[in-house]
N, C-alpha and C positions, 0 to 999 in steps of 0.2 A: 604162535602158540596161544593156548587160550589162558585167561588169565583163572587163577585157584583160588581157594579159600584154604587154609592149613588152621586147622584149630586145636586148641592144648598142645602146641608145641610147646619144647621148653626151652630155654636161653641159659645156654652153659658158661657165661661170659662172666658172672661172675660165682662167688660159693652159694648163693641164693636157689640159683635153681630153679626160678620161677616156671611155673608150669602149664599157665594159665594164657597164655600168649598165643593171639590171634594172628595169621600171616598174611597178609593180601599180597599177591603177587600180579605184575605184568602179562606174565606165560612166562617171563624171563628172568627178572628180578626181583625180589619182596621191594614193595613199596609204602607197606604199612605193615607197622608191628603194634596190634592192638593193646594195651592194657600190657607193654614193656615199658621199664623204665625210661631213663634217657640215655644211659647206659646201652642197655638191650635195643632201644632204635638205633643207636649210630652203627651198634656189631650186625643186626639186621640188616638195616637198608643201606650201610655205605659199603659193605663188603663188595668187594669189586670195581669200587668205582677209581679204582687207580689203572683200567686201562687192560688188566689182567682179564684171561675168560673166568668165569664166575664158577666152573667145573671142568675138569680134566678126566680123562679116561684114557688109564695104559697112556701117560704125557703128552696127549693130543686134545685140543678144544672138545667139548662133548655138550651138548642142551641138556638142560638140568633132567627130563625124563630118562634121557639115556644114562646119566648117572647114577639117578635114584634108582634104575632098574639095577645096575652094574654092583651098587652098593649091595642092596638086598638080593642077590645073586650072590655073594662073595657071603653074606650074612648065614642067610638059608646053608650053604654046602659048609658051615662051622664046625667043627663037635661041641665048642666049650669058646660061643662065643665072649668077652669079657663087654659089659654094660656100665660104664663109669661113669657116676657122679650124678645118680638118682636118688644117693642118702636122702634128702629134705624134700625127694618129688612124694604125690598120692600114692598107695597101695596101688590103684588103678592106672597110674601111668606108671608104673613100674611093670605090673603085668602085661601093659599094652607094648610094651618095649623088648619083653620077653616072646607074647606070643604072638605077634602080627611079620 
């Protein structure tokens, strides 16, 4: 896989919400959480590293594109999808959460 950049993501890990967080990933795993706490980098880059796959689909291993697709697949066909815990995000990443 090739490796990504994710920028303004947010880190829901704690009530902060930061939203300013840069992701670097492998193709496979985030290996950099730019401008996260230290908080936000262990919930970032340790996630998975107990052995588990890093994404499931329908309870089978799945690469994180086929999840991300799988998610936004289940998103798109919503009526009245629910977006929780953008209180304290930007106007701007609240509407990017709404229409992307």
């Amino acid at each position: 896989m090739t490796p990504r950049l994710v920028e303004n993501a947010t880190c829901t890990f704690c009530g902060c919400l930061c939203d300013d967080i840069e992701l670097h990933t492998d193709g496979e795993r985030i290996v950099r959480a730019r401008r996260a706490c230290t908080l936000g980098r262990a919930w970032f880059c340790g996630y998975g590293d107990d052995g588990r796959p890093a994404t499931l689909v329908d309870g089978r291993p799945a690469s994180m594109d086929e999840a991300i697709d799988r998610a936004a697949d289940i998103l798109r066909r919503a009526d009245l999808p629910l977006v929780y815990g953008l209180g304290n995000s930007t106007t701007e990443s609240q509407n990017v959460s709404m229409t992307s």
